[in-house]
OpenMM code with the backbone's topology and positions (N, CA, C; nanometers):
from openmm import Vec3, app, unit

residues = "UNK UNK UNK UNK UNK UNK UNK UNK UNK UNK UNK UNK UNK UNK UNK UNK UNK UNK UNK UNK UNK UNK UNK UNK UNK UNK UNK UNK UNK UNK UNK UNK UNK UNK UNK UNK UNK UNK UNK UNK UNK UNK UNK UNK UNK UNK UNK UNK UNK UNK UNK UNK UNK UNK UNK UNK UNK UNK UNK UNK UNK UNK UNK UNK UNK UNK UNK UNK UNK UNK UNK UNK UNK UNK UNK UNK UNK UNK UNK UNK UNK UNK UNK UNK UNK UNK UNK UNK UNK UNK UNK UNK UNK UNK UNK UNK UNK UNK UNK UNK UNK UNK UNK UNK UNK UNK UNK UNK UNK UNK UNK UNK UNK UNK UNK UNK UNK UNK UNK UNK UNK UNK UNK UNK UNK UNK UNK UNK UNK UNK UNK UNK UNK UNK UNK UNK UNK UNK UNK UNK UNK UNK UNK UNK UNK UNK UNK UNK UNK UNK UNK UNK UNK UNK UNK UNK UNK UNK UNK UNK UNK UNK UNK UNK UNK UNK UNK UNK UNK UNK UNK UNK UNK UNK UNK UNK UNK".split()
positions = [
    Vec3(2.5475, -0.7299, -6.6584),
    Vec3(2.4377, -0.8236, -6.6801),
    Vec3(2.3039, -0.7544, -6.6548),
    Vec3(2.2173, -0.7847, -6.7145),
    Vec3(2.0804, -0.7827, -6.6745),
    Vec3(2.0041, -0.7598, -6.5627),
    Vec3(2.0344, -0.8393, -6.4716),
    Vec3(1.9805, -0.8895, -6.3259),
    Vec3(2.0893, -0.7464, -6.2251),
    Vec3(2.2270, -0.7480, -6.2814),
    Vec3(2.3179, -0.6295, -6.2151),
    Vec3(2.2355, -0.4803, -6.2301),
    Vec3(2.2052, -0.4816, -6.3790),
    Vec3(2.1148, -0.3245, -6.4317),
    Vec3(2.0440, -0.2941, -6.3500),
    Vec3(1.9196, -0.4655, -6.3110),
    Vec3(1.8313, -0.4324, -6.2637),
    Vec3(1.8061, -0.3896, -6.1009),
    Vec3(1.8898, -0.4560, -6.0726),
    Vec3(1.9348, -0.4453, -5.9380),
    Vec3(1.9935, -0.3254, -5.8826),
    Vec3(2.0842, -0.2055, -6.0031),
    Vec3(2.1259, -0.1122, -5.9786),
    Vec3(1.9867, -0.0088, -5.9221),
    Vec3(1.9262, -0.0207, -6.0710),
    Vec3(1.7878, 0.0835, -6.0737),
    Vec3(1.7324, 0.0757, -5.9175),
    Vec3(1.7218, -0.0396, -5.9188),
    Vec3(1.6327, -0.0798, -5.7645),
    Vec3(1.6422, 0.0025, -5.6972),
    Vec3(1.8097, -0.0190, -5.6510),
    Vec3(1.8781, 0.0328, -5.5789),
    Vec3(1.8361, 0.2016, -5.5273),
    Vec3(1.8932, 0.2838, -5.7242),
    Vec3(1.8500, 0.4031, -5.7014),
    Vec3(1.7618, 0.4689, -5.7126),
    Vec3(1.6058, 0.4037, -5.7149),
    Vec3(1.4963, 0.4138, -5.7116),
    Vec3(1.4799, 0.4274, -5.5372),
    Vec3(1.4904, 0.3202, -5.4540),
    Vec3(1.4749, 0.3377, -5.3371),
    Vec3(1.5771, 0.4587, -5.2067),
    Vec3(1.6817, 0.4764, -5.3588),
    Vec3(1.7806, 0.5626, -5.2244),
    Vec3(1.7282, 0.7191, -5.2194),
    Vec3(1.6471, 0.7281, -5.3681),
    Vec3(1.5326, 0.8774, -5.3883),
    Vec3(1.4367, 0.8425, -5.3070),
    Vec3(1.3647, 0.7523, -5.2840),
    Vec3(1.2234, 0.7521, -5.1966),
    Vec3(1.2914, 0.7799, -5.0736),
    Vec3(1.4133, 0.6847, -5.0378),
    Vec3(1.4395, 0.7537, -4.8419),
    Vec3(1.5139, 0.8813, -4.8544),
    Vec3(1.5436, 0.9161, -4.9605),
    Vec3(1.6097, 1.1012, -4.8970),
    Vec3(1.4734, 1.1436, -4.9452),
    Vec3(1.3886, 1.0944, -5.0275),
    Vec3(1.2283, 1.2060, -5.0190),
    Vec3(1.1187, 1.2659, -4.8896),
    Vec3(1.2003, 1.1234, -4.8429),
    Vec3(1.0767, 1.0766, -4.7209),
    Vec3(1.1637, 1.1131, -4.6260),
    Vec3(1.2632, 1.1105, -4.5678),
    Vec3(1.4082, 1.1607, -4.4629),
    Vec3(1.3622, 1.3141, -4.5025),
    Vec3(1.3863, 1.3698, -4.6278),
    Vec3(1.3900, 1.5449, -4.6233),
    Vec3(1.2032, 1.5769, -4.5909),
    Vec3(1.1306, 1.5362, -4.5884),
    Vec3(0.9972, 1.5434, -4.6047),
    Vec3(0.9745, 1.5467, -4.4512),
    Vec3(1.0100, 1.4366, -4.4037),
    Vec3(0.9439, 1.4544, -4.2421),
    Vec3(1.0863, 1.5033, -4.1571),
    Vec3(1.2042, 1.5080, -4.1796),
    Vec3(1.2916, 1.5676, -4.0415),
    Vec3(1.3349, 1.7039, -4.0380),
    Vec3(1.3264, 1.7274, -3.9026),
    Vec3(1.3168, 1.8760, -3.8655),
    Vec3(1.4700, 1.9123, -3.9135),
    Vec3(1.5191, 2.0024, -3.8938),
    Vec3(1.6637, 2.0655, -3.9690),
    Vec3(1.7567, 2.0382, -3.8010),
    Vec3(1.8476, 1.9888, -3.8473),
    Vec3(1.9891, 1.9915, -3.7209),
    Vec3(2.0548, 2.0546, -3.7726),
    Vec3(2.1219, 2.1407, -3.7298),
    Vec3(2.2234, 2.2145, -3.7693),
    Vec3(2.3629, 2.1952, -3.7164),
    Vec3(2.4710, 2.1840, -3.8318),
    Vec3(2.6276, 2.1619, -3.7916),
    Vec3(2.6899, 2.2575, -3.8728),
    Vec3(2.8463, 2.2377, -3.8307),
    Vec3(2.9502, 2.2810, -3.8902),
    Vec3(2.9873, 2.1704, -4.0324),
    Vec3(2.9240, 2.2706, -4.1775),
    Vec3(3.0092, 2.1918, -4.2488),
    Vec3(3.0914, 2.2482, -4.3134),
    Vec3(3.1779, 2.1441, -4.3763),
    Vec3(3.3446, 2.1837, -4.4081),
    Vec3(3.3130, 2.1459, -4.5705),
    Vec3(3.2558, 2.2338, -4.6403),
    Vec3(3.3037, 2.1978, -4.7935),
    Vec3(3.4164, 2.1284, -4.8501),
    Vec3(3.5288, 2.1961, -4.8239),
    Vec3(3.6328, 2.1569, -4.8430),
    Vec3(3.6577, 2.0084, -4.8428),
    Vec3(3.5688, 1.9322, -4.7437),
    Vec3(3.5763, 1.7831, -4.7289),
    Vec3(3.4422, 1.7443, -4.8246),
    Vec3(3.3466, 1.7824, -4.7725),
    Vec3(3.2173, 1.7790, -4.8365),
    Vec3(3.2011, 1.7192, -5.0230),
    Vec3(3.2703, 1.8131, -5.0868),
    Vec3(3.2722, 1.8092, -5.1907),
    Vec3(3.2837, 1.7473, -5.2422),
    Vec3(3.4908, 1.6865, -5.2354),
    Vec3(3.5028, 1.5766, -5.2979),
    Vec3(3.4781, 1.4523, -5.2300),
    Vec3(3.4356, 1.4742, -5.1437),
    Vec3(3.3761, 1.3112, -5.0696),
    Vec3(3.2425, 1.2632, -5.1987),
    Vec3(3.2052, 1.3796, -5.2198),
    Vec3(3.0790, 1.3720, -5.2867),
    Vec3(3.0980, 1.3187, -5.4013),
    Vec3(3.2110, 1.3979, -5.4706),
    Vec3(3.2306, 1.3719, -5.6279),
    Vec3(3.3045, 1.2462, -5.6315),
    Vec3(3.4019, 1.2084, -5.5622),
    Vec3(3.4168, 1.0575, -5.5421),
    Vec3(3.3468, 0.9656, -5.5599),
    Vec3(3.2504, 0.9392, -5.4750),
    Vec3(3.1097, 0.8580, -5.4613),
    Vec3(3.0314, 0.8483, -5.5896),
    Vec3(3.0039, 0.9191, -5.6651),
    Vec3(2.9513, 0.9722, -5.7869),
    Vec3(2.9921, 0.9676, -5.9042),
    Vec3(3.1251, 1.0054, -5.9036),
    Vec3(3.2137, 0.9726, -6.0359),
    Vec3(3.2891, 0.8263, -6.0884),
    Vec3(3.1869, 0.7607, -5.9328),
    Vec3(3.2316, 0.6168, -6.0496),
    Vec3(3.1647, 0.5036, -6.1121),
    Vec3(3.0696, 0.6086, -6.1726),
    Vec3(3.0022, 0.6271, -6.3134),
    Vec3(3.0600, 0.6374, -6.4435),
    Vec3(3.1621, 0.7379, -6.4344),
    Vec3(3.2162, 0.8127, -6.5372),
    Vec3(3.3373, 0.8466, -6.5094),
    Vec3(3.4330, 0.7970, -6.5044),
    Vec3(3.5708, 0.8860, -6.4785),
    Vec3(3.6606, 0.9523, -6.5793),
    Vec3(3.5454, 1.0062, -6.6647),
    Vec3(3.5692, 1.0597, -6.7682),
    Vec3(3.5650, 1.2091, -6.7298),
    Vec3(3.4962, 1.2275, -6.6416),
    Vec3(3.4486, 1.3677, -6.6724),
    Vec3(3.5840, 1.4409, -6.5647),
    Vec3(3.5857, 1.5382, -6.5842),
    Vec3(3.7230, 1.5916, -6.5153),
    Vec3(3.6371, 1.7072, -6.4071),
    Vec3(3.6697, 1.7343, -6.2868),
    Vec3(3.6074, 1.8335, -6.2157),
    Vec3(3.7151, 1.9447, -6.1563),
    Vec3(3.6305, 2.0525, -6.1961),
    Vec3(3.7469, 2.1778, -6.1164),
    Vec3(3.6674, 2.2362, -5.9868),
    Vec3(3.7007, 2.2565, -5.9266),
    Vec3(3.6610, 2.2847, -5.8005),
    Vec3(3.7285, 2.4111, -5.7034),
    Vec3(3.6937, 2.5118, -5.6827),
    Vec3(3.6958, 2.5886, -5.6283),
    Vec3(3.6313, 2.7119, -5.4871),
    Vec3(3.6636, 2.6529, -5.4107),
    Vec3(3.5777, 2.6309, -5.2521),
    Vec3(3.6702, 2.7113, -5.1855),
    Vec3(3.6467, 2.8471, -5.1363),
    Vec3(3.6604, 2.9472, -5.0697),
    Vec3(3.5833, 2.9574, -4.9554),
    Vec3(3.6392, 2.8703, -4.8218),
    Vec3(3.5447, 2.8664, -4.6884),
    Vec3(3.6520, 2.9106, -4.6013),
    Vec3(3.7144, 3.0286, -4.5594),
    Vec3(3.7617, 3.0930, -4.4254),
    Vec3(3.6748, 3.1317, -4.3000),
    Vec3(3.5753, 3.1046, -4.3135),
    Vec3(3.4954, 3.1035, -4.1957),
    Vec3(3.3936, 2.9726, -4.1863),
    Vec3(3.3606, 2.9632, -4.0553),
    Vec3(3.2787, 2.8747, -4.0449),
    Vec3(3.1363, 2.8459, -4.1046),
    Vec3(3.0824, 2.7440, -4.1843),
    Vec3(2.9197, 2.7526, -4.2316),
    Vec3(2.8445, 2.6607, -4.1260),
    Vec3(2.7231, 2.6640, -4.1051),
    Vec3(2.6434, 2.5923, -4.0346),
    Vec3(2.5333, 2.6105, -4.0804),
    Vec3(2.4699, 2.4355, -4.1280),
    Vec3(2.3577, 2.4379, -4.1718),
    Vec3(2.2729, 2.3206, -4.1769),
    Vec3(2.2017, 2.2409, -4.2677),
    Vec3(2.1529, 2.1206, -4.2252),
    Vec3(2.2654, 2.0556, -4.3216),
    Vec3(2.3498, 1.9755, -4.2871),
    Vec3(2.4094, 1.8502, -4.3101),
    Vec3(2.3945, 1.7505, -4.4178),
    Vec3(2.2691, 1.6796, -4.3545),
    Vec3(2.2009, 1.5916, -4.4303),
    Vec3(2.1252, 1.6344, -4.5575),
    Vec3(2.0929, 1.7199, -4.5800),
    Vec3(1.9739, 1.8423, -4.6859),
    Vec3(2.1068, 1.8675, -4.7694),
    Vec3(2.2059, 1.9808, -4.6780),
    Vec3(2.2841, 2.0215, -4.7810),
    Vec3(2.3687, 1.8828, -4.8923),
    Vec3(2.4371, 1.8156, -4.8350),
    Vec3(2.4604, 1.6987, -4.9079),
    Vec3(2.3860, 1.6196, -4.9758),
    Vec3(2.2556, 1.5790, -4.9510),
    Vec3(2.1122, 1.5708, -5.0563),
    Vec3(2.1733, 1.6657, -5.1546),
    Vec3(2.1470, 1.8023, -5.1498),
    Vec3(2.1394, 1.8745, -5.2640),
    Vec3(2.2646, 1.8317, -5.3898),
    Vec3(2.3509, 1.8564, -5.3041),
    Vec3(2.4623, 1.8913, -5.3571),
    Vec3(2.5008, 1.7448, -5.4691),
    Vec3(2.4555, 1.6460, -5.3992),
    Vec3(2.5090, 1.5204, -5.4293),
    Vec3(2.4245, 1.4579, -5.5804),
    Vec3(2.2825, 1.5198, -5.5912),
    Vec3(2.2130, 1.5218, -5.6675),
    Vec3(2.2344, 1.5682, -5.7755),
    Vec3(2.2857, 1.7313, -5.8250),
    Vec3(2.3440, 1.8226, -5.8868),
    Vec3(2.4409, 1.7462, -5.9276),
    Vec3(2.5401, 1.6424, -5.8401),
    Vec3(2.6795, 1.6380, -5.9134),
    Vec3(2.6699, 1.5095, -5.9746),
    Vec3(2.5760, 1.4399, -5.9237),
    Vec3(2.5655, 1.3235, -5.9952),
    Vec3(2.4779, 1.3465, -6.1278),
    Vec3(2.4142, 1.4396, -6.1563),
    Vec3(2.3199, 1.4966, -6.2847),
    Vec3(2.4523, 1.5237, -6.3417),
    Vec3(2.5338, 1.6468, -6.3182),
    Vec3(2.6292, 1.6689, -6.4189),
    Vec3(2.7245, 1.5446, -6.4639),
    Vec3(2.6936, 1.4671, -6.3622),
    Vec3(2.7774, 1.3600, -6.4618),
    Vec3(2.6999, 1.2645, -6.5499),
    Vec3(2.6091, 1.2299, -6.5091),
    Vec3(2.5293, 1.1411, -6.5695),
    Vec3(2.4674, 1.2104, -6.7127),
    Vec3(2.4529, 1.3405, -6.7345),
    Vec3(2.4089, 1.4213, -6.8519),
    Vec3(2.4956, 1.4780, -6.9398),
    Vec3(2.6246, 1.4325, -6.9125),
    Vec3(2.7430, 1.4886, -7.0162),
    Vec3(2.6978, 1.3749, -7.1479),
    Vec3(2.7398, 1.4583, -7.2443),
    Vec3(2.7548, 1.4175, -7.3851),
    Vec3(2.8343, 1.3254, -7.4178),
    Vec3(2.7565, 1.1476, -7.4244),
    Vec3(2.8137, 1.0830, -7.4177),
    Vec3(2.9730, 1.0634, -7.5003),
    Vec3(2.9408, 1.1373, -7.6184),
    Vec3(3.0445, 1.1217, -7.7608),
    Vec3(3.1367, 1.1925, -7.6995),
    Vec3(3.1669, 1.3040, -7.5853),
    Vec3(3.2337, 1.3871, -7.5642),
    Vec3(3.3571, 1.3654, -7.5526),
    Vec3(3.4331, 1.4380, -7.5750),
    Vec3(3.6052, 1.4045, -7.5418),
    Vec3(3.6780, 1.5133, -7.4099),
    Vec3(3.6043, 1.5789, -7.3521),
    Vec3(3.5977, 1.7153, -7.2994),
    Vec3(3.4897, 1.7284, -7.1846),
    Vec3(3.4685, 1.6171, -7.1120),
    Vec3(3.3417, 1.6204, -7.0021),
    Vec3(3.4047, 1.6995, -6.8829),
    Vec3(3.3267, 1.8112, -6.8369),
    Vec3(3.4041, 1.8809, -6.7321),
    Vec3(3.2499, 1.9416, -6.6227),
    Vec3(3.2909, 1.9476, -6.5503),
    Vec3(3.2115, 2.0150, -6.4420),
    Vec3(3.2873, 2.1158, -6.3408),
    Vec3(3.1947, 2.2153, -6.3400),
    Vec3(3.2859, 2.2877, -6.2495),
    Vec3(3.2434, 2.3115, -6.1256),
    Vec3(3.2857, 2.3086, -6.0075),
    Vec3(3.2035, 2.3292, -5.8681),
    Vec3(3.2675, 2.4857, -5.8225),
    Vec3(3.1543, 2.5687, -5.7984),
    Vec3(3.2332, 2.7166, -5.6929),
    Vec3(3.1470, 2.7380, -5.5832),
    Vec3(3.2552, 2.7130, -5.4399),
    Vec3(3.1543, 2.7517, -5.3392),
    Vec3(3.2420, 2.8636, -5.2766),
    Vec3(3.1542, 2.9743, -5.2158),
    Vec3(3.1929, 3.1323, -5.1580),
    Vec3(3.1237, 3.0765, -5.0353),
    Vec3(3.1611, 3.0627, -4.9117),
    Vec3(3.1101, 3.0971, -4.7664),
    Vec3(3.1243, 3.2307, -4.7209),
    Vec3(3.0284, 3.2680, -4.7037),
    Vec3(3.0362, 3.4321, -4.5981),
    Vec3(2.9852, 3.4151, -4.4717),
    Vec3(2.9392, 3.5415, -4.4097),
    Vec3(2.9236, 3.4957, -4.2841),
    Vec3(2.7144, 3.4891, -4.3119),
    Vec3(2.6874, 3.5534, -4.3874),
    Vec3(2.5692, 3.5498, -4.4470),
    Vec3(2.5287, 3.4297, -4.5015),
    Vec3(2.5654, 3.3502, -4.6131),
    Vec3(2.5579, 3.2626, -4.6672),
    Vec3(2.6524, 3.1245, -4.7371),
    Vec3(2.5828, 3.0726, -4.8275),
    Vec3(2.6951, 2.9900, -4.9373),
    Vec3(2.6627, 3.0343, -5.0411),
    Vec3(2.7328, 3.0620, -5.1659),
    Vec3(2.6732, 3.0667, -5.2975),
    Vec3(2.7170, 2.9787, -5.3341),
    Vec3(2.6778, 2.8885, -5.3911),
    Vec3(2.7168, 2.7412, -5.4674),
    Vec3(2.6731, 2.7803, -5.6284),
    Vec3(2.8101, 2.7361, -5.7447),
    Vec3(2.7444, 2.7208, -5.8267),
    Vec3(2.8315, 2.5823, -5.9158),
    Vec3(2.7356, 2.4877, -5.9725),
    Vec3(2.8004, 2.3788, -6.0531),
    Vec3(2.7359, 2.3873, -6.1763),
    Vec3(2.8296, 2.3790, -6.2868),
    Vec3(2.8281, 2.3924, -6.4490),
    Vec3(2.8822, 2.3259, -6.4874),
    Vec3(2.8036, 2.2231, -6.5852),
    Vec3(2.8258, 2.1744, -6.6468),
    Vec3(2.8484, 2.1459, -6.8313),
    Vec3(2.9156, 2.0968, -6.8979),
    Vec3(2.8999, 2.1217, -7.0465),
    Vec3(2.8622, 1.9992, -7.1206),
    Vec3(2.7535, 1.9927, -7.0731),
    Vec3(2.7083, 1.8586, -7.0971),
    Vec3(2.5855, 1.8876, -7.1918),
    Vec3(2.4939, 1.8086, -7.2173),
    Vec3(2.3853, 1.7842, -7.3212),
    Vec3(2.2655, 1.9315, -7.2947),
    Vec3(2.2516, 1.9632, -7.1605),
    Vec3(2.1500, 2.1066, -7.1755),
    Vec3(2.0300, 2.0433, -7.1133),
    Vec3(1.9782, 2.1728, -7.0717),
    Vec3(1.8259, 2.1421, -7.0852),
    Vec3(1.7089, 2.2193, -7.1792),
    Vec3(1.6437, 2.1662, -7.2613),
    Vec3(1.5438, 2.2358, -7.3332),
    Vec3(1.4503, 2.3475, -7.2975),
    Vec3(1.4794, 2.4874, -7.3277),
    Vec3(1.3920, 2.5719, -7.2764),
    Vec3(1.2775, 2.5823, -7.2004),
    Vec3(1.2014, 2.4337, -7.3068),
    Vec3(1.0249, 2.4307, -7.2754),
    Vec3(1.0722, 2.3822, -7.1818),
    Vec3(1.1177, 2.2912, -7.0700),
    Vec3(1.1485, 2.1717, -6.9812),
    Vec3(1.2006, 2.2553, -6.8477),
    Vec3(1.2670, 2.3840, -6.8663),
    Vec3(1.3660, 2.4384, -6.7316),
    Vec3(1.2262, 2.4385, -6.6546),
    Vec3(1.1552, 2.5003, -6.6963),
    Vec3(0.9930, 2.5775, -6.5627),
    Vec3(0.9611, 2.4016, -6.4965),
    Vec3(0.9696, 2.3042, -6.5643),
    Vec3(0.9048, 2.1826, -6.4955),
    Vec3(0.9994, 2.0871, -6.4545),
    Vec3(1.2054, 2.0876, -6.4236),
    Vec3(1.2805, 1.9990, -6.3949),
    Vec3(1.2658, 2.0153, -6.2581),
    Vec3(1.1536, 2.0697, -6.1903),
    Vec3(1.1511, 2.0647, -5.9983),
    Vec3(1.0372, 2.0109, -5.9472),
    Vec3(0.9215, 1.9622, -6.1045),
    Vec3(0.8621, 1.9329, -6.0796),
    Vec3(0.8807, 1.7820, -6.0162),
    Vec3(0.7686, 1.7128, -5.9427),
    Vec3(0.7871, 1.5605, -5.8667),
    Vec3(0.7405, 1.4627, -5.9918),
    Vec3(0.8623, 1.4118, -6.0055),
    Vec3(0.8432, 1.2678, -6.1649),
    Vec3(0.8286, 1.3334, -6.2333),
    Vec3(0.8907, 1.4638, -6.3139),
    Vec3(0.8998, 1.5281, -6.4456),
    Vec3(1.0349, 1.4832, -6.4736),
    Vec3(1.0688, 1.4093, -6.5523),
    Vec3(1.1472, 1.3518, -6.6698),
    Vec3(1.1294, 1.3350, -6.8070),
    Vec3(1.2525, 1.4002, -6.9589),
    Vec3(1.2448, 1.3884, -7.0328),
    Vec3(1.2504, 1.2503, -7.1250),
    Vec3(1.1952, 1.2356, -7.1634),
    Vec3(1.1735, 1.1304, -7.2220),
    Vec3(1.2956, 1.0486, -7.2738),
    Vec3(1.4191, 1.0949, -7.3111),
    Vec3(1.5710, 1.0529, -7.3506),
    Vec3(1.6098, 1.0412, -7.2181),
    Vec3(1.5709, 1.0379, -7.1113),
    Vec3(1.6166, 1.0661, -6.9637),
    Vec3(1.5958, 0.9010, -6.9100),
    Vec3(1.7230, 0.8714, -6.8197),
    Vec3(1.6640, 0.7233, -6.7570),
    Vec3(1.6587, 0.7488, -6.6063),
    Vec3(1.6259, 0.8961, -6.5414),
    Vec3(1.6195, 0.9170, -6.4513),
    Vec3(1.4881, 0.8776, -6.3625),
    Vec3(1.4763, 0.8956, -6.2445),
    Vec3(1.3319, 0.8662, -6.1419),
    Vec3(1.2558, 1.0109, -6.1316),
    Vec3(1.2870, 1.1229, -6.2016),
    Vec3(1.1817, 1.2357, -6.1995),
    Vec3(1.1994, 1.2940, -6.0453),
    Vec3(1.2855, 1.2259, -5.9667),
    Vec3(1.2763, 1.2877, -5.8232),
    Vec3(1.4148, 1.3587, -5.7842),
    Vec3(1.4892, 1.3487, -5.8690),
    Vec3(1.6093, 1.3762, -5.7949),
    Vec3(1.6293, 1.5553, -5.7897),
    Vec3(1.5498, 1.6354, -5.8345),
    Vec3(1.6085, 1.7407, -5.8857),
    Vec3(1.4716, 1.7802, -5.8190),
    Vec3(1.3442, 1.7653, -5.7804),
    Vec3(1.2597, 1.7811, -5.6864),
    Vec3(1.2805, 1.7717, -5.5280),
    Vec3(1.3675, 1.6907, -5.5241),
    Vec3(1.3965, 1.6331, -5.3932),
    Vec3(1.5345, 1.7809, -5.3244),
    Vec3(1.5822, 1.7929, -5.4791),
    Vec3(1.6640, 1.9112, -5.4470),
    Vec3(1.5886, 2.0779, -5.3631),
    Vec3(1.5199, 2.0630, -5.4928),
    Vec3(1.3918, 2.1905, -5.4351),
    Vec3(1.3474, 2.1789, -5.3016),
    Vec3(1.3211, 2.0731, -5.2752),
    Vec3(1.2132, 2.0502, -5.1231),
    Vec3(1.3373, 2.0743, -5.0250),
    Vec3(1.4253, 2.0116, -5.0408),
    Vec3(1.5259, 2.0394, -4.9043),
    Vec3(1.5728, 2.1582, -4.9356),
    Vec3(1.6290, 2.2419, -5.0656),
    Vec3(1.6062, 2.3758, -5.0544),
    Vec3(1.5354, 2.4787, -4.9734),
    Vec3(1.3862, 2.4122, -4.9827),
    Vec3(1.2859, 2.5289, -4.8976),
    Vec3(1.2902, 2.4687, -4.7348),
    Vec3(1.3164, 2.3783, -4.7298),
    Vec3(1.3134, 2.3204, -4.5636),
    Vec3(1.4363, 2.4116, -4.4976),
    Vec3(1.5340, 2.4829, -4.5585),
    Vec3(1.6666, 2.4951, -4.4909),
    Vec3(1.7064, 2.6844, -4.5399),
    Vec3(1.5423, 2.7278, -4.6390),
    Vec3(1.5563, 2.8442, -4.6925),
    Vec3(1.6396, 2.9446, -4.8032),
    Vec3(1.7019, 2.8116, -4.8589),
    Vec3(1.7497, 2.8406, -4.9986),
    Vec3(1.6711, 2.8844, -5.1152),
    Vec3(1.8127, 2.9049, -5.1882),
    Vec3(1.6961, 2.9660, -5.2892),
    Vec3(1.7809, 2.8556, -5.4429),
    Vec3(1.7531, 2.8150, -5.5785),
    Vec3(1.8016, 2.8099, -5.6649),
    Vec3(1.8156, 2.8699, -5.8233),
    Vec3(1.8522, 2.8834, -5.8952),
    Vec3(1.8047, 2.9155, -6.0232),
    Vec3(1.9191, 2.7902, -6.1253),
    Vec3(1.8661, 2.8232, -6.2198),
    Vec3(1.9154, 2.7532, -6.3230),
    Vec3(1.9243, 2.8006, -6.4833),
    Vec3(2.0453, 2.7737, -6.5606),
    Vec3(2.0496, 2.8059, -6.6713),
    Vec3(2.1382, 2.7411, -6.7657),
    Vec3(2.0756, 2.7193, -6.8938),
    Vec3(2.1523, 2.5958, -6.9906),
    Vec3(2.0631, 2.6087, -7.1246),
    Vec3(2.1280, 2.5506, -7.1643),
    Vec3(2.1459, 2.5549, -7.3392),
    Vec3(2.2593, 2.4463, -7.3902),
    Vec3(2.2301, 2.3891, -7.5108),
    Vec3(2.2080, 2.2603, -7.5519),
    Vec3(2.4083, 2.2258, -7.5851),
    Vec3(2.4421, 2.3609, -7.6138),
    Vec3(2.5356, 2.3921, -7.6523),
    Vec3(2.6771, 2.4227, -7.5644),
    Vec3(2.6570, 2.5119, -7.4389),
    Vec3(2.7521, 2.4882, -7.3489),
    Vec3(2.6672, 2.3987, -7.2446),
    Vec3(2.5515, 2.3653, -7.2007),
    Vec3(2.5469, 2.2749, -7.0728),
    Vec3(2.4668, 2.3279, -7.0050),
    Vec3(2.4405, 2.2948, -6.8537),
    Vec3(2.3657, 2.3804, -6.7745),
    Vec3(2.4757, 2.4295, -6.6470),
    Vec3(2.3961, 2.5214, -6.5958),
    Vec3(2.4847, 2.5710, -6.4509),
    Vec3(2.3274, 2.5836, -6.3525),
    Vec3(2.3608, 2.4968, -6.2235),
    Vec3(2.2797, 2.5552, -6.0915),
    Vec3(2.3393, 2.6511, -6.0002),
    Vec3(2.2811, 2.7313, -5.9691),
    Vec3(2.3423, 2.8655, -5.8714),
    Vec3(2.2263, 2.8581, -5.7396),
    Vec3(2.3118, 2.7965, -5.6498),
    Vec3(2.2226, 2.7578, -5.4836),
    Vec3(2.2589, 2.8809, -5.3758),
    Vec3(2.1352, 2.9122, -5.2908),
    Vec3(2.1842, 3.0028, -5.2068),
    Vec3(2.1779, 2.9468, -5.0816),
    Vec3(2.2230, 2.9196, -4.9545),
    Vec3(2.1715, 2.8945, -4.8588),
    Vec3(2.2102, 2.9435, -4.7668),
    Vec3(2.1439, 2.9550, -4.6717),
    Vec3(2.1704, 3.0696, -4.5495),
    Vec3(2.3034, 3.0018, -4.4422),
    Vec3(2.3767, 3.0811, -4.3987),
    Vec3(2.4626, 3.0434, -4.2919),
    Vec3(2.3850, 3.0616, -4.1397),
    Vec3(2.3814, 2.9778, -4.1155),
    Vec3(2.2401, 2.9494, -3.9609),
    Vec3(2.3808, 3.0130, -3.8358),
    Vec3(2.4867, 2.9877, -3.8206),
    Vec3(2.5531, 3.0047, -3.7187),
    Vec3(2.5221, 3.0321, -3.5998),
] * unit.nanometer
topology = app.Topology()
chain = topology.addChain("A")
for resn in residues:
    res = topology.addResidue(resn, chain)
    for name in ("N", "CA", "C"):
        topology.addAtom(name, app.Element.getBySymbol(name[0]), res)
């Protein structure tokens, strides 16, 4: 219904302003997190949107990570809910892939997706705050909000996509231990 739509948006309009404003003013706590749980807690939550899209996942953590908690799951949760929400609706083949490496140095995170892409001109400005494409029914914050808790916790990201296989994010973040 109508009033349900509207009520959704609300919803995820205000749950971007408190992780904007939560990653904006709190200092970093640092824990033990467990990808391994992390992940699909995440993609759970997220995928039921779409339970179309199929996820492979591959998370290599034999040692312990420690980092911010709350930030890292911001990030992560953002990313996976984009790859789902940006797959090609007509698709018969929606897939995402998650790879996380723990060292004692870092995480390398990377999630790819084969979904719709992003337009060349558009990659330099998707971190910008309320830059959204116009075919987009997004809030312009979610992928900013990524960046900012990125630099609060000293990550780094890049990104790469094309219209044709999809995009992939590749996250770095430090192991604080």
């Amino acid at each position: 219904s109508l009033i349900e739509t509207c009520a959704n948006k609300l919803d995820y309009y205000v749950q971007k302003t408190l992780q904007y404003y939560k990653n904006s003013k709190e200092v970093s706590e640092h824990s033990a997190i467990d990808f391994k749980v992390l992940v699909p807690s995440l993609i759970e939550l997220y995928s039921y949107t779409d339970r179309e899209t199929y996820f492979n996942t591959e998370i290599i953590q034999d040692i312990p990570f420690y980092g911010d908690a709350f930030r890292i799951e911001v990030i992560l949760g953002n990313l996976i809910s984009n790859a789902i929400k940006y797959q090609k609706e007509d698709s018969l083949n929606k897939k995402v892939d998650i790879q996380i490496q723990v060292t004692n140095v870092d995480v390398e995170i990377s999630i790819s997706d084969n979904g719709m892409g992003i337009l060349n001109e558009h990659l330099e400005k998707i971190f910008t705050q309320f830059f959204k494409i116009k075919t987009n029914q997004g809030s312009g914050l979610g992928l900013f909000i990524v960046k900012e808790a990125l630099n609060k916790i000293d990550g780094k990201i890049s990104v790469r996509s094309n219209s044709s296989d999809g995009t992939t994010f590749k996250i770095t973040i430090p192991n604080v231990k």
